[in-house]
DRENPA-3360 file (N, C-alpha, C; in nm, 2 decimals, always signed):
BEGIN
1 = XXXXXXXX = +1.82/+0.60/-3.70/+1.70/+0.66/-3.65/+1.63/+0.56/-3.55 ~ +1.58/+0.60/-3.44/+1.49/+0.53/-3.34/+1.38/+0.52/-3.35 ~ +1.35/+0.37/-3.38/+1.16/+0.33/-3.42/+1.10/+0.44/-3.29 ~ +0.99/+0.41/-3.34/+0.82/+0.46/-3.29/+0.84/+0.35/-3.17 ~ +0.86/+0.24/-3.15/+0.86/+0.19/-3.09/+0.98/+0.13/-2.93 ~ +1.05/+0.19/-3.03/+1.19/+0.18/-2.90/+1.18/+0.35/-2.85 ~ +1.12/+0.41/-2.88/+1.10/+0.55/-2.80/+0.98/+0.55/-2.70 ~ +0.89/+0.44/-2.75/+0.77/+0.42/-2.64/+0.81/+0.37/-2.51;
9 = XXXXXXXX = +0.94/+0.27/-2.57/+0.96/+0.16/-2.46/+1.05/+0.23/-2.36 ~ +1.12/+0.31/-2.43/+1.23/+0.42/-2.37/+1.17/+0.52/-2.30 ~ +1.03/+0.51/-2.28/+0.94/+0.61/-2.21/+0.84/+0.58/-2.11 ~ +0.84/+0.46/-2.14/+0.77/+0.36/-2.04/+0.87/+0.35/-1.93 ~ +1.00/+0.30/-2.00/+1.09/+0.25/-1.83/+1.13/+0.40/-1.79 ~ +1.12/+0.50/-1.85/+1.14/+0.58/-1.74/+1.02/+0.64/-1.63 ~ +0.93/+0.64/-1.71/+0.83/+0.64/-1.63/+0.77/+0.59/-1.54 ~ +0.85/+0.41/-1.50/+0.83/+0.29/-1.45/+0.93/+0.38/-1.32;
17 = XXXXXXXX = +1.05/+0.40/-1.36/+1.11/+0.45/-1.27/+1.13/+0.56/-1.17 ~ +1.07/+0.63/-1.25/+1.05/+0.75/-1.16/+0.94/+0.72/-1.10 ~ +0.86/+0.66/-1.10/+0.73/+0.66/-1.03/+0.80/+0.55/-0.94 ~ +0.90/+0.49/-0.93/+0.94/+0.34/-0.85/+1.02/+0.47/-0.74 ~ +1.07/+0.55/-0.78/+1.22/+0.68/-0.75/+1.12/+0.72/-0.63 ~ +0.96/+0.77/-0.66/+0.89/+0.86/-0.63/+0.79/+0.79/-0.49 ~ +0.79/+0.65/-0.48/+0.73/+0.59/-0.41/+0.83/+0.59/-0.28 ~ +0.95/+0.57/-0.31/+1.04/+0.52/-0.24/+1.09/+0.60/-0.18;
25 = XXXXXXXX = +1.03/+0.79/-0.20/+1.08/+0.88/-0.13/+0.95/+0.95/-0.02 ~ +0.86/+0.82/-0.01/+0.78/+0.89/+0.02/+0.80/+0.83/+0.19 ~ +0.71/+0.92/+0.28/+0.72/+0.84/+0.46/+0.62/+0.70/+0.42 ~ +0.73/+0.60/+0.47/+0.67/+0.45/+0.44/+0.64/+0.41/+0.61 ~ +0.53/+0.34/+0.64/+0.46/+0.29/+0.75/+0.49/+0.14/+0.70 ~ +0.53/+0.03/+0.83/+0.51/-0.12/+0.78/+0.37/-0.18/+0.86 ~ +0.32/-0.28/+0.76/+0.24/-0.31/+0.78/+0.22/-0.50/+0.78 ~ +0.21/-0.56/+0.88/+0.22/-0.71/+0.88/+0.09/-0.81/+0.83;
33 = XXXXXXXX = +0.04/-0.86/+0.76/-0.05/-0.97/+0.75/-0.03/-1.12/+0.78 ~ -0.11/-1.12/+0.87/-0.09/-1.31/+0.91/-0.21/-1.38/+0.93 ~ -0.22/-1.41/+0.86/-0.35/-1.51/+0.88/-0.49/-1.47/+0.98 ~ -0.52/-1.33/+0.92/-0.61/-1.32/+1.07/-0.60/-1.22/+1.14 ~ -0.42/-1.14/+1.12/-0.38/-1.06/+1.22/-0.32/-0.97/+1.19 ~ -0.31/-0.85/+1.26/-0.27/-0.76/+1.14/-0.13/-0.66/+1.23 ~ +0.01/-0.66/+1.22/+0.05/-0.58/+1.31/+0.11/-0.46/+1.23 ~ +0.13/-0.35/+1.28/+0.01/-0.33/+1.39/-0.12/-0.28/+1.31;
41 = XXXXXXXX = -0.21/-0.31/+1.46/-0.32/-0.27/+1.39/-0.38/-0.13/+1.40 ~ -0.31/-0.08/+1.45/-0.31/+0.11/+1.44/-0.22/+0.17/+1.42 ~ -0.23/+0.23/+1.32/-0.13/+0.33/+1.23/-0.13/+0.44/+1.26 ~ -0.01/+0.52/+1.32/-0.04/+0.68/+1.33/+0.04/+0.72/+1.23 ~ -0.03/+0.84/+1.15/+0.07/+0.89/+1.03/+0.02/+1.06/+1.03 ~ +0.13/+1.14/+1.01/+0.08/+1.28/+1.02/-0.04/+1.30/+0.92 ~ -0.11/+1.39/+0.92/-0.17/+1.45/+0.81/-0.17/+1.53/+0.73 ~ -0.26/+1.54/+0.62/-0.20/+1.64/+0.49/-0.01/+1.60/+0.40;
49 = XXXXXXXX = +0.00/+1.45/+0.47/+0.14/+1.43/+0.38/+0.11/+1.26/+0.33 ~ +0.11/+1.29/+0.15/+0.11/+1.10/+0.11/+0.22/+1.02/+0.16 ~ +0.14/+0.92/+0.19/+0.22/+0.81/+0.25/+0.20/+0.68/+0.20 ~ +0.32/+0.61/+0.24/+0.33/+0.48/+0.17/+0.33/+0.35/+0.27 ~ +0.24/+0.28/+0.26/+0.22/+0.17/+0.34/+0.30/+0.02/+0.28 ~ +0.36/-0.05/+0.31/+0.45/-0.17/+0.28/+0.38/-0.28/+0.36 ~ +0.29/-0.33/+0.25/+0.21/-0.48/+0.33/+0.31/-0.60/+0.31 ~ +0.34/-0.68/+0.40/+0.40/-0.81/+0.39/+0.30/-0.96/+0.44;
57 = XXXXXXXX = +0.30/-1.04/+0.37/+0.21/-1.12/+0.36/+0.25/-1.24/+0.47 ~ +0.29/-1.26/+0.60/+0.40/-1.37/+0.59/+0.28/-1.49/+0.66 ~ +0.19/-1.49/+0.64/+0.12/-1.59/+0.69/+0.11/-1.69/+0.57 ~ +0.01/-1.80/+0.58/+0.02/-1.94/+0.54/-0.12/-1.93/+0.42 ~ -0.20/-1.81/+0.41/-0.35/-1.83/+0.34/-0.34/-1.63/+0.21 ~ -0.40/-1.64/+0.16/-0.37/-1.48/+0.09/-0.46/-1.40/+0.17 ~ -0.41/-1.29/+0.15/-0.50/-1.16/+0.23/-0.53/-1.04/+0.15 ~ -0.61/-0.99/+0.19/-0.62/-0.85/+0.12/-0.64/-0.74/+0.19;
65 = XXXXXXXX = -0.57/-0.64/+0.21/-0.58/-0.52/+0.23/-0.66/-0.44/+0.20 ~ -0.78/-0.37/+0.27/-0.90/-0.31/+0.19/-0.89/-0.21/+0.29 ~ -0.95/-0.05/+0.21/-0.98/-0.01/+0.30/-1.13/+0.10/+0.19 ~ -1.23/+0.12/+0.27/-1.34/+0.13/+0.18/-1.32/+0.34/+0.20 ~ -1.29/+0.35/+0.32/-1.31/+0.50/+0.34/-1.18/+0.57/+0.24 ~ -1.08/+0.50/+0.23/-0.96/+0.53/+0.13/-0.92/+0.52/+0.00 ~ -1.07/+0.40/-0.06/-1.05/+0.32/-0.16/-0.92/+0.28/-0.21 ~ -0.89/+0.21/-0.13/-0.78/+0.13/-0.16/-0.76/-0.03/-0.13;
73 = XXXXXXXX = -0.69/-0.15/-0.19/-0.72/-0.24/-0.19/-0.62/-0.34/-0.23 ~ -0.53/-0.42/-0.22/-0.43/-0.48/-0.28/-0.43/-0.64/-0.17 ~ -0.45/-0.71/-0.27/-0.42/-0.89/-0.27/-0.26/-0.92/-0.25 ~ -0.24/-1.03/-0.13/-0.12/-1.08/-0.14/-0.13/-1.22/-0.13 ~ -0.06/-1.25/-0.18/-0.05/-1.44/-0.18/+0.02/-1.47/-0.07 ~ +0.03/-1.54/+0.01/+0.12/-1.64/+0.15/+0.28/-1.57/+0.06 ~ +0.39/-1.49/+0.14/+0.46/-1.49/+0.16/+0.51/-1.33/+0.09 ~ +0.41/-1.27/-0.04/+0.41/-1.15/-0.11/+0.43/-1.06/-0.03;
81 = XXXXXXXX = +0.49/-1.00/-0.08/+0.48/-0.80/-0.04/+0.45/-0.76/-0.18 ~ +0.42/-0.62/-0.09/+0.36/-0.49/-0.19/+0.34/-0.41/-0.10 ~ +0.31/-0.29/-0.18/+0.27/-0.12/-0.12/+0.14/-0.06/-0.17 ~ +0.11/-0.02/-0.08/-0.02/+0.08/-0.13/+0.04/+0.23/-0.09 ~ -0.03/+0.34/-0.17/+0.03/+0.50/-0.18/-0.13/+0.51/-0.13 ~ -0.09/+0.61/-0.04/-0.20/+0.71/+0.03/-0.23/+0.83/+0.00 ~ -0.32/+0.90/-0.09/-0.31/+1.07/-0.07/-0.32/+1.11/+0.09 ~ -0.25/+1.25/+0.05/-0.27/+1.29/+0.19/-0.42/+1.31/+0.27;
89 = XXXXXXXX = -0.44/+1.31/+0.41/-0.56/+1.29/+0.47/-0.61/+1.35/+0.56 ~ -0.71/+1.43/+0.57/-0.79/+1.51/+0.65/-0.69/+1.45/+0.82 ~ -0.71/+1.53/+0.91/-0.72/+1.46/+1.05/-0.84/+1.35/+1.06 ~ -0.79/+1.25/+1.13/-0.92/+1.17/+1.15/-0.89/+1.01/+1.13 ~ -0.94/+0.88/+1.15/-0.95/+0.78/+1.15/-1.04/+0.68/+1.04 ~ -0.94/+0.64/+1.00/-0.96/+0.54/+0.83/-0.90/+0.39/+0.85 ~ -1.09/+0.34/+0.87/-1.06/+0.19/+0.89/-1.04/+0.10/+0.75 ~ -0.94/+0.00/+0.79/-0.88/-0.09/+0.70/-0.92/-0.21/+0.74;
97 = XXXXXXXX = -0.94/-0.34/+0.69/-0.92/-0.48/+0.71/-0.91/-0.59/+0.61 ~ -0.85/-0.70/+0.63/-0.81/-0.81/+0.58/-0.97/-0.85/+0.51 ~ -1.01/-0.85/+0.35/-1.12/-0.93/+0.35/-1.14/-1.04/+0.38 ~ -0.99/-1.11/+0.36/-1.06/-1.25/+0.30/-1.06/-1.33/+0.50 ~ -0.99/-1.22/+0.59/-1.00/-1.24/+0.76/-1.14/-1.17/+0.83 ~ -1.23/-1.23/+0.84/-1.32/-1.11/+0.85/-1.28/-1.06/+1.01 ~ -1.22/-1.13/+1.10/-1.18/-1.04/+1.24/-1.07/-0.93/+1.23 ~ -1.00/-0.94/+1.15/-0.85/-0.86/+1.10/-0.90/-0.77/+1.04;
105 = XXXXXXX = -0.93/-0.63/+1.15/-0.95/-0.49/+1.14/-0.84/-0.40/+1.23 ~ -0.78/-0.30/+1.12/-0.73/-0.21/+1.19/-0.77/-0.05/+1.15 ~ -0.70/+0.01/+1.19/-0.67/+0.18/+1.17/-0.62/+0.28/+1.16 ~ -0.61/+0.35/+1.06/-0.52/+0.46/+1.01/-0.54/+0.57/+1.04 ~ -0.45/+0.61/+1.22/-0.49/+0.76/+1.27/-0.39/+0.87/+1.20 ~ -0.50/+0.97/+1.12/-0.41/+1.07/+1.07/-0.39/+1.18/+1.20 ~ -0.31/+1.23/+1.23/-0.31/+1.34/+1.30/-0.24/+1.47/+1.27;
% end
C-alpha cells in the first residue's frame, strides 16, 4: 500500500510538471536585463492570448522586472533567468521597468 505521503509527493511532481509542460507551450517573448538596459525595450505581443516572457539577467548587478499595471514582478541575480506568465490583455500598452535601474523602462504593446 502507498503512504499518505508518497501519494502527495506523487502529486506534487505531477503537478510541478504539467504546469512546467503548460508554460512551455505557451507564445514566449525574450526579454534581456543589463545593468540599466533592457532589450528590447518594446514588446509587441497579440492580444487576448497568455504569454510568457523569458527574463535573462546577463548583466554584472540584480534586477527586477516589475510591472505595476500587470502586477507582476520577478528578481534576478547577475547571470539568472526566469519567466513571468502573462494573462491575456485588453489592446493597449503595459509599462514594465527594472526597479532596482530606475532609467530601465520598457513596454508591452498588446495589439
Amino acid at each position: 500500500m502507498i503512504s499518505r505521503t508518497k501519494q502527495f509527493l506523487a502529486a506534487c511532481a505531477l503537478t510541478a510538471l504539467s504546469a512546467t509542460s503548460y508554460a512551455a507551450d505557451l507564445l514566449t517573448f525574450q526579454l534581456e536585463m543589463n545593468d540599466g538596459k533592457l532589450n528590447p525595450a518594446r514588446i509587441e505581443v497579440p492580444s487576448g492570448k497568455k504569454i510568457k516572457i523569458e527574463i535573462r539577467n546577463t548583466g554584472k548587478s540584480p534586477v527586477e522586472f516589475e510591472s505595476m499595471q500587470l502586477r507582476k514582478e520577478k528578481v534576478l541575480a547577475p547571470g539568472a533567468s526566469s519567466f513571468v506568465v502573462i494573462a491575456p490583455m485588453q489592446p493597449g500598452e503595459y509599462k514594465f521597468f527594472d526597479d532596482f535601474h530606475s532609467t530601465a523602462q520598457g513596454v508591452i504593446v498588446a495589439k
